[in-house]
C-alpha positions in Angstrom: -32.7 -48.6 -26.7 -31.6 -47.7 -29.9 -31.2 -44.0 -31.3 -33.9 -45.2 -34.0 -36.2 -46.6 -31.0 -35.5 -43.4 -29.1 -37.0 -41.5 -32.0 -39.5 -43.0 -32.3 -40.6 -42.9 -29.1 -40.1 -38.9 -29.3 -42.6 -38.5 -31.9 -45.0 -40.9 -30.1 -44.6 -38.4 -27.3 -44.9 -35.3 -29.7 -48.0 -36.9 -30.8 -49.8 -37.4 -27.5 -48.0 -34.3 -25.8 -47.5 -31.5 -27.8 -46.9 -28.8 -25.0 -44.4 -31.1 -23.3 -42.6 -31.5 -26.9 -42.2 -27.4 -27.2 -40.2 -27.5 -23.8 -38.3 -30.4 -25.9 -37.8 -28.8 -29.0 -36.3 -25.9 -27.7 -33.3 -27.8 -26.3 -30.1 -28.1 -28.6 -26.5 -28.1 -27.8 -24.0 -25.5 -28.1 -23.7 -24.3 -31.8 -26.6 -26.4 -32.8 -30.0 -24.8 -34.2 -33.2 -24.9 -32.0 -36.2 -25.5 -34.5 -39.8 -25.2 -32.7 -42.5 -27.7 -32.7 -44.1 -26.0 -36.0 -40.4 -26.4 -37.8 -40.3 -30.1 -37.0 -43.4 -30.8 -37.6 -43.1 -29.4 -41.2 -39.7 -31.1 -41.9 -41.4 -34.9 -41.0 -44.3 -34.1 -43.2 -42.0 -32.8 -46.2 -39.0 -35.8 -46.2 -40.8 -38.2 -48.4 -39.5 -35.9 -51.0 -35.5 -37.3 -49.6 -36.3 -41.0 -50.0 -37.9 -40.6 -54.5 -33.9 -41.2 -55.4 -34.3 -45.1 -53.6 -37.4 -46.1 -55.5 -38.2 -46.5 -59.5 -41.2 -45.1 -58.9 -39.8 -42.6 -57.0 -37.0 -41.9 -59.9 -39.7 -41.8 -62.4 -41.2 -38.8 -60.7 -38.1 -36.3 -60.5 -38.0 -37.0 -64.1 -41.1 -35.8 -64.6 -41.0 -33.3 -62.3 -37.8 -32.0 -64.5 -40.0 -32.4 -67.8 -42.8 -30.7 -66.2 -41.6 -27.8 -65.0 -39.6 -27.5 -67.9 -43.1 -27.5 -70.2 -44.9 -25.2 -68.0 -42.1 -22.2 -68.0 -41.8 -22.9 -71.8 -45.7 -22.7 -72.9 -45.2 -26.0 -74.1 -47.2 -27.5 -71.4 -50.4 -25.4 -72.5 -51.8 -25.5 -69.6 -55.7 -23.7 -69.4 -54.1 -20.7 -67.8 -56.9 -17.9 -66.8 -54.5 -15.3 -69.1 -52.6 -16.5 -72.5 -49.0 -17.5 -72.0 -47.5 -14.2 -73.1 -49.7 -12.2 -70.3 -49.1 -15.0 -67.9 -45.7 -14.8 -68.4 -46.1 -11.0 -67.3 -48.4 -12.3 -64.4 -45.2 -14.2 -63.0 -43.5 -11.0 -63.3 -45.5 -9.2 -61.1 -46.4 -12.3 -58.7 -42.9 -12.0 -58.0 -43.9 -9.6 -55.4 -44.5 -10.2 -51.5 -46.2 -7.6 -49.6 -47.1 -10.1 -46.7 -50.6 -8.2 -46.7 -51.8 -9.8 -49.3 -52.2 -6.7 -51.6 -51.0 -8.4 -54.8 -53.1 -11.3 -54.0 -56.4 -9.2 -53.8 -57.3 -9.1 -57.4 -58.6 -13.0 -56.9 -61.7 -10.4 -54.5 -62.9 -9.4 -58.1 -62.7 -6.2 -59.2 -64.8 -4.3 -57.0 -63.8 -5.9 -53.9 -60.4 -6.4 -54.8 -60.0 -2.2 -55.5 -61.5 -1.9 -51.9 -59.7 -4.1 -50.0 -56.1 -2.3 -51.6 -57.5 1.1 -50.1 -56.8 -1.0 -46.9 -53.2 -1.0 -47.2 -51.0 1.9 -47.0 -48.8 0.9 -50.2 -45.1 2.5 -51.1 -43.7 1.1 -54.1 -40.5 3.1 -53.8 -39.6 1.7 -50.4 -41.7 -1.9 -50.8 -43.7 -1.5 -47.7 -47.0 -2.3 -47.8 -48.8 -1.8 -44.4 -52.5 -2.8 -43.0 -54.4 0.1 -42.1 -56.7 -2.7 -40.5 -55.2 -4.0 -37.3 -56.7 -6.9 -36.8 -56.3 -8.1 -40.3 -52.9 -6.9 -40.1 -52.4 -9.2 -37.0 -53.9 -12.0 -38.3 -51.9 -12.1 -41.4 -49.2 -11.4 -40.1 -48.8 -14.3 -37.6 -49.7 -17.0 -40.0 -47.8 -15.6 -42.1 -44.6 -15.9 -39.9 -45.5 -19.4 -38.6 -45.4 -20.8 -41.9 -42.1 -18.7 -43.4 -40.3 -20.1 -40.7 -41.3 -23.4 -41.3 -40.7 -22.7 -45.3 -37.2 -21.4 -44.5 -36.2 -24.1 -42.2 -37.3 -27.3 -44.6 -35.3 -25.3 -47.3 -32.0 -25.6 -46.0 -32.5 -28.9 -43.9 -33.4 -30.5 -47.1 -30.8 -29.2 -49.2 -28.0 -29.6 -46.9 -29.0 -30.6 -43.6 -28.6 -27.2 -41.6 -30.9 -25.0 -40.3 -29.5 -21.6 -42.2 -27.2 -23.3 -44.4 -24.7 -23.6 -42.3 -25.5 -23.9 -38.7 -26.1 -27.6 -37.8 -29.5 -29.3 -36.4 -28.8 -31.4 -33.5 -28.3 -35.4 -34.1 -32.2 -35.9 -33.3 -33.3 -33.4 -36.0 -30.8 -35.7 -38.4 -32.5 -38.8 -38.0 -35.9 -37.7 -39.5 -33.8 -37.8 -42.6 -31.9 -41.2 -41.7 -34.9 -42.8 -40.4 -36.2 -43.0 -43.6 -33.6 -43.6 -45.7 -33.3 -39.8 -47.0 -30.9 -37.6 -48.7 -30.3 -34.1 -49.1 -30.4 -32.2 -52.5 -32.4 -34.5 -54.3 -32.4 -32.0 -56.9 -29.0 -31.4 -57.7 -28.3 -35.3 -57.3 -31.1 -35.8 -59.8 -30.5 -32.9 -62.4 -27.5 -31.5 -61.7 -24.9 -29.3 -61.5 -23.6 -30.9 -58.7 -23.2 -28.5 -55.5 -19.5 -26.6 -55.7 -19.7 -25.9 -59.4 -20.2 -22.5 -60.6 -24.1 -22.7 -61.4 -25.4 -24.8 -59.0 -26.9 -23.1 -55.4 -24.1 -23.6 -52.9 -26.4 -25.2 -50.5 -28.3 -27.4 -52.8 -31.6 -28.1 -54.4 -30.6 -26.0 -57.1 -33.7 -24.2 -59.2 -35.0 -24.6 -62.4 -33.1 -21.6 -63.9 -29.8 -23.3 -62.6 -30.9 -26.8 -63.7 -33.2 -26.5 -67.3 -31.3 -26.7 -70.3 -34.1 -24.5 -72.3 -34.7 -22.3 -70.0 -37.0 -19.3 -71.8 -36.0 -15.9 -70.6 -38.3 -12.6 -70.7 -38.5 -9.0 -70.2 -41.5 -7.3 -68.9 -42.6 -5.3 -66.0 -42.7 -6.1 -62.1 -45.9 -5.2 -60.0 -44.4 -1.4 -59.4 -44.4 -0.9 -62.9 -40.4 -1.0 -63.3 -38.7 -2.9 -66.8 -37.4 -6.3 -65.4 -36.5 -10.1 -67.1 -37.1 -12.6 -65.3 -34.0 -13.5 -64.9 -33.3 -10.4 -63.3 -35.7 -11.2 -61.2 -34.0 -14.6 -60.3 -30.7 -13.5 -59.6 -30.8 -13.6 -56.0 -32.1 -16.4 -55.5 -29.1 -18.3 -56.9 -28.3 -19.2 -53.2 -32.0 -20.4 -51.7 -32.8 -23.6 -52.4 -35.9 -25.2 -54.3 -37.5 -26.8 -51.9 -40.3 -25.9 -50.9 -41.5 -22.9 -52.7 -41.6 -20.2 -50.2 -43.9 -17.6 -52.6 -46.2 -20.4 -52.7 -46.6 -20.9 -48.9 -47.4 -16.8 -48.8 -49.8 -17.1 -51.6 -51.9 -20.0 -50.4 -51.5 -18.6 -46.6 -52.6 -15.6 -47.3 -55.2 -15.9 -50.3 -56.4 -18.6 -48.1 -57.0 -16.2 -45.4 -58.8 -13.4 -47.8 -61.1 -16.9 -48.5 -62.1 -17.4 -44.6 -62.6 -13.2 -44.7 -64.5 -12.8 -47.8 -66.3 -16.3 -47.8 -68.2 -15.2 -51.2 -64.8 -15.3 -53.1 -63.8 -18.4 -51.2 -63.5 -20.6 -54.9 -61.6 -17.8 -56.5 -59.2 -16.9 -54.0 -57.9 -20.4 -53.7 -58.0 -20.4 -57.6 -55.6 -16.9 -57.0 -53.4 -19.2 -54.9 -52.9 -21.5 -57.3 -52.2 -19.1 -60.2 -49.6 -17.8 -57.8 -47.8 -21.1 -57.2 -47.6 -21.8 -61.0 -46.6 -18.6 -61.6 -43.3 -19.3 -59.5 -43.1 -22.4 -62.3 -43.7 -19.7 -65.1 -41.0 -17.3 -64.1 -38.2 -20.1 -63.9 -38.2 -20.2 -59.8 -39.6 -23.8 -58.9 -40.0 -27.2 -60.0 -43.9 -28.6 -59.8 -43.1 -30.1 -56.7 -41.8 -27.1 -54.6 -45.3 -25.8 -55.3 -47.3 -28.9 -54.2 -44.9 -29.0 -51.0 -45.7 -25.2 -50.5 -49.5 -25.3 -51.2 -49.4 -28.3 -48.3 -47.5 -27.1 -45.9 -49.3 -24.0 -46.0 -52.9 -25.8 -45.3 -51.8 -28.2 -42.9 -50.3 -24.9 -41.1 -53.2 -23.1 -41.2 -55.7 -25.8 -40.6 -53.2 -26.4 -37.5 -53.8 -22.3 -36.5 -57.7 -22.7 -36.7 -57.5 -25.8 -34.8 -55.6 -23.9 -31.8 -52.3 -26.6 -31.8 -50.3 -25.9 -29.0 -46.8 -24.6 -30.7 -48.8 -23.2 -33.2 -50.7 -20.0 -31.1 -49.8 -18.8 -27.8 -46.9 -18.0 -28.9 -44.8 -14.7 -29.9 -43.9 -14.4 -34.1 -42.3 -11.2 -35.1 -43.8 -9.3 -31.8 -47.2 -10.7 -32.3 -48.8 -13.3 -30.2 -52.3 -14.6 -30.6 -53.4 -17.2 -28.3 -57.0 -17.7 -30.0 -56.8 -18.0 -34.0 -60.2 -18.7 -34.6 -61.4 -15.5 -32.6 -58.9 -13.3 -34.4 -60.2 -14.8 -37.5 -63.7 -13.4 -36.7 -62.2 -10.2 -35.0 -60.5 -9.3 -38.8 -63.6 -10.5 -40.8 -65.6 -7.7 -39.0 -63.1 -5.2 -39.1 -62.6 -6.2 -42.8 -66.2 -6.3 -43.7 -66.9 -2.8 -42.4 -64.1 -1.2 -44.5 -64.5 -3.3 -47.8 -68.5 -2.4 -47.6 -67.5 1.5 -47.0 -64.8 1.5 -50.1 -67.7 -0.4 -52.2 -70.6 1.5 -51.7 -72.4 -1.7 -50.7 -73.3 -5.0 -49.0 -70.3 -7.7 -49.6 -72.4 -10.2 -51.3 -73.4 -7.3 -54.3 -69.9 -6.4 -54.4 -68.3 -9.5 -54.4 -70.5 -10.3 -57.5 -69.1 -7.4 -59.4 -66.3 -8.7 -61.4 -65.1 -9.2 -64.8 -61.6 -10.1 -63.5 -59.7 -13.3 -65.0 -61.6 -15.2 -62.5 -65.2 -14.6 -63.1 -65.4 -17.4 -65.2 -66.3 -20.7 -63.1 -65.5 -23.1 -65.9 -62.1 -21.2 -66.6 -61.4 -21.2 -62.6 -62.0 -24.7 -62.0 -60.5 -26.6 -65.3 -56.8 -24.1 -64.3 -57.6 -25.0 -60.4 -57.8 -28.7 -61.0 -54.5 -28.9 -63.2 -52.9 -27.9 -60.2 -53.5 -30.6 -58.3 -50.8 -32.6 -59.2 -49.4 -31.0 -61.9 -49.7 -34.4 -63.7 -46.6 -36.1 -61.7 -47.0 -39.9 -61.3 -48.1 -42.2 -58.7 -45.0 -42.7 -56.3 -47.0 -44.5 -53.2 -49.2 -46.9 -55.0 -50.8 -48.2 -51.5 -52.4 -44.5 -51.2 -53.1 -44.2 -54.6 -57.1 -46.0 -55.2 -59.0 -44.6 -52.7 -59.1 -41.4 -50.0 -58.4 -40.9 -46.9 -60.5 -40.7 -44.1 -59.8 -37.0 -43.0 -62.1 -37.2 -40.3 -59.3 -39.9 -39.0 -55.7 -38.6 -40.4 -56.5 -35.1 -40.3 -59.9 -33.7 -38.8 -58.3 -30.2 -38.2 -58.2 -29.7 -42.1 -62.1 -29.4 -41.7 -61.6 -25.9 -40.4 -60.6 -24.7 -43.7 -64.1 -25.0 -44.6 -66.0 -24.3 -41.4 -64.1 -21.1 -41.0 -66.0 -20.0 -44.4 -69.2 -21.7 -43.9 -69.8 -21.7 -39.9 -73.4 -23.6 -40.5 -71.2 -26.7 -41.2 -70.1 -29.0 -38.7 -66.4 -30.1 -38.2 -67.6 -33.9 -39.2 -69.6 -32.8 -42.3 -66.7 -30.5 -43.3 -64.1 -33.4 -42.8 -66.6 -35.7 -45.0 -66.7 -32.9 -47.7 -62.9 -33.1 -47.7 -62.4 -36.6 -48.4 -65.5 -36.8 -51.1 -63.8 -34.2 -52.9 -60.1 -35.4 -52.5 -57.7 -34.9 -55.7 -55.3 -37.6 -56.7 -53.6 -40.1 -53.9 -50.1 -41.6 -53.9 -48.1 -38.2 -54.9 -44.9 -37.9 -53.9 -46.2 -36.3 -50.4 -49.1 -38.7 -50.0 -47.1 -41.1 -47.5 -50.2 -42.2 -45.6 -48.9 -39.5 -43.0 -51.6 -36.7 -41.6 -49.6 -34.1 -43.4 -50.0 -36.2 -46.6 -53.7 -36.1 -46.6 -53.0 -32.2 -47.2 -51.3 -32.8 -50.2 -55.0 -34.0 -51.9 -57.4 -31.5 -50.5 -59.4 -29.9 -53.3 -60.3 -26.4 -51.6 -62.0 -25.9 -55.0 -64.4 -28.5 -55.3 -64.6 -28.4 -51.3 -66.1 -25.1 -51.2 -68.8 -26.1 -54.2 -70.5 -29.2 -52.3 -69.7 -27.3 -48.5 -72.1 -24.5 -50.3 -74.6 -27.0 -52.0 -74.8 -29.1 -49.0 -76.0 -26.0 -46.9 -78.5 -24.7 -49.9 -80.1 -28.6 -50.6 -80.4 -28.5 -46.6 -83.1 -25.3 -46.3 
C-alpha cells in the first residue's frame, strides 16, 4: 500500500471512528508535533487555500484577494459599513482588542443589553484582564474559545511553513494533507511577495497585508482602553504571525456566535457584530479577505462540531476546563446569563433587547453590510460547487445546531433545510465539496430570519 493509500485509509477511519483517531492523533515521533483530532480536522478543511497557485481560476482569485483587501483598508471599496470609513477605521482600532469574554463584542446586544452584559465582567484596562463574574458563561466561553485558537494557531503555521509553531516539525502523515493535494505553503508570499528571508516579509510566511500592499493607508486613533495608537502601531507585532487564517476573526465569530445562542433576540445582530469584526481585521491592515472567510468557517464548523458533542471536540481538558456536555453548558450559561442581564436592565430580555439605537438597530443597514461579507466579492474557483447548494442535511447536518441552539422549537432536519435554502455563494476558494466547505456558505443572517418566520407562519 502506498503512503497516499495509507492516508487515505486514515481519514476513512477518522471518519467512521473518531475516538479511535484521538488515541491516533496523539502519536508523533521524537521532536515531531502532536496536533489533536480538532487541529487536523481544521488543517484538511482549510488546504484548498494551498492548491489556488495550480489553477487559473485559482490564480485569478489571489489577485483579487490582493485587490480586495487592498480596497477595503483604503475606503476605496465603499463597502455599506454600519459606521462611515473614518469611524470605521476607529472601529478597527478598538476591535483590535481580545478580552476572550466577549466584552468588546457585546455592543452587537444593543445598548441596553450590551451595558448589562459588560457589568458581567470584571474589566482592568491597565493590566488587560477581563474576567466573567458569571461562571458558567465564563466556562463556556472559554472552552470554545480554546478549541478553536488552537486549531487557528496550528493551520497558521502549517500553512505558512509546514510546522506546528514555526519551527517544530508535523510528522510525515500531517505532511501529506498538503501533498495529497497538490499544496504549497505561503501562498501568499509566493503570490504577492516579499519572498520569505527578506527584511519585510514574516519569517514564517503568509506575509500580511501591511507587509505585502503597496498603498497601504496608515492612521492614528485610539485603542478600546482609550490610549493614542496608529494602526500600524498596532500591527507591529504581528510581523511574525502569519495571514492565514485570521485568528481575531475565529474569536469574534466564536464568541459573538455564542452571545447569539445566549441572547437569541439579538441572534441577527450579533452575527452581523461578527462580521464587522472580521472586516475590521481587513480595515486595520491585518488580513487579506480570505483569512477572514477561513476564520468565520472554521469557527462555525467548530462550534457546530461543540453543539453536536464530536468526540475530540468535548470530553476533553482546554486551558483546565473540560466540558463533556456542550449543549447542557449552553443552557447552564443562558440561565445564569439571563438572570444577571435582566437584573442590570431592569427588565424582561425581550423589552431590553429591543432597546437600542446602536449601529445595528437598523435591519436594512445590518443585512445589506452582513451580506457583503459573504464572499467579499472573490470569484468562483470550484465551478462544480458553484450553481446550486448543498445538501446540509447530508455534508454537514451538525451545522443545524447553530440554529436550533437559538430557536429550540425547530428540529435538526428543518434547521438543516433552513441552512441550505438560505446558503450564500458556492465554489469559493473553501467550497471544495468537502463538509467543512459547506461552512464556508452558511448565511447565519438570513438563517435566523426564515428559522424565526417559519416558527411564527407555524402558530
Amino acid at each position: 500500500m502506498s503512503s497516499k493509500q495509507a492516508f487515505a485509509l486514515k481519514r476513512f477511519v477518522m471518519a467512521v471512528f473518531p475516538a479511535a483517531f484521538i488515541a491516533a492523533a496523539a502519536l508523533a515521533a521524537p521532536g515531531e508535533a502532536t496536533l489533536t483530532v480538532t487541529n487536523l480536522n481544521a488543517l484538511h478543511g482549510l488546504v484548498s487555500l494551498t492548491t489556488l497557485g495550480n489553477t487559473d481560476a485559482g490564480r485569478a482569485a489571489l489577485v483579487s484577494n490582493f485587490t480586495i483587501t487592498g480596497e477595503i483598508q483604503s475606503g476605496v471599496a465603499h463597502q455599506p459599513l454600519l459606521l462611515s470609513f473614518p469611524d470605521q477605521q476607529q472601529q478597527a482600532l478598538r476591535d483590535a482588542l481580545i478580552t476572550g469574554v466577549a466584552y468588546e463584542l457585546a455592543d452587537g446586544l444593543g445598548n441596553k443589553l450590551g451595558d448589562a452584559y459588560q457589568t458581567t465582567i470584571s474589566a482592568d484596562c491597565k493590566t488587560s484582564i477581563f474576567t466573567s463574574k458569571l461562571p458558567a458563561v465564563a466556562r463556556l466561553i472559554g472552552f470554545a474559545n480554546a478549541t478553536s485558537h488552537a486549531d487557528s494557531d496550528a493551520s497558521k503555521y502549517f500553512f505558512a511553513n509546514g510546522t506546528r509553531d514555526g519551527g517544530k516539525p508535523v510528522s510525515g502523515e500531517v505532511k501529506l494533507i498538503l501533498t495529497e493535494v497538490s499544496g504549497t505553503t505561503d501562498v501568499f508570499g509566493r503570490a504577492y511577495g516579499p519572498p520569505v528571508g527578506s527584511d519585510k516579509a514574516n519569517p514564517f510566511g503568509n506575509s500580511r497585508p501591511f507587509q505585502t500592499e503597496p498603498h497601504f493607508t496608515k492612521y492614528a486613533g485610539k485603542d478600546f482602553c482609550g490610549s493614542e495608537i496608529t494602526n500600524t502601531d498596532n500591527l507591529k507585532h504581528l510581523a511574525a504571525n502569519p495571514a492565514y487564517p485570521s485568528g481575531h476573526t475565529v474569536y469574534g465569530y466564536m464568541e459573538s456566535v455564542l452571545l447569539a445562542l445566549l441572547v437569541p433576540e439579538r441572534y441577527q445582530q450579533m452575527v452581523t457584530r461578527a462580521a464587522e469584526y472580521g472586516n475590521d481585521r481587513i480595515v486595520l491592515g491585518s488580513h487579506y479577505a480570505m483569512d477572514v472567510l477561513a476564520g468565520r468557517t472554521l469557527a462555525l464548523y467548530d462550534l457546530a462540531q461543540l453543539l453536536a458533542n464530536k468526540p475530540g471536540y468535548v470530553g476533553v481538558k482546554r486551558e483546565d476546563v473540560e466540558i463533556g456536555d456542550f449543549p447542557k453548558a449552553l443552557v447552564d450559561a443562558r440561565a445564569e446569563l439571563a438572570a444577571a442581564l435582566e437584573k442590570a436592565c431592569g427588565g424582561k430580555i425581550a423589552d431590553c433587547a429591543g432597546q437600542d439605537q446602536s449601529r445595528f438597530a437598523d435591519p436594512a443597514m445590518s443585512k445589506a453590510f452582513y451580506e457583503a461579507t459573504q464572499t467579499y466579492g472573490l470569484p468562483v474557483v470550484f465551478a462544480n460547487n458553484a450553481q446550486a447548494p448543498h445538501d446540509v442535511a447530508k455534508f454537514a447536518p451538525e451545522a443545524g445546531y447553530l440554529l436550533t441552539a437559538a430557536f429550540p422549537d425547530l428540529t435538526l432536519a428543518q434547521a438543516d433545510a433552513i441552512l441550505t435554502l438560505t446558503q450564500g455563494p458556492g465554489g469559493g476558494f473553501l467550497d471544495d465539496g468537502s463538509a467543512f466547505g459547506v461552512y464556508s456558505r452558511l448565511d447565519l443572517y438570513k438563517a435566523a430570519a426564515r428559522a424565526a418566520a417559519f416558527l411564527r407562519d407555524r402558530e
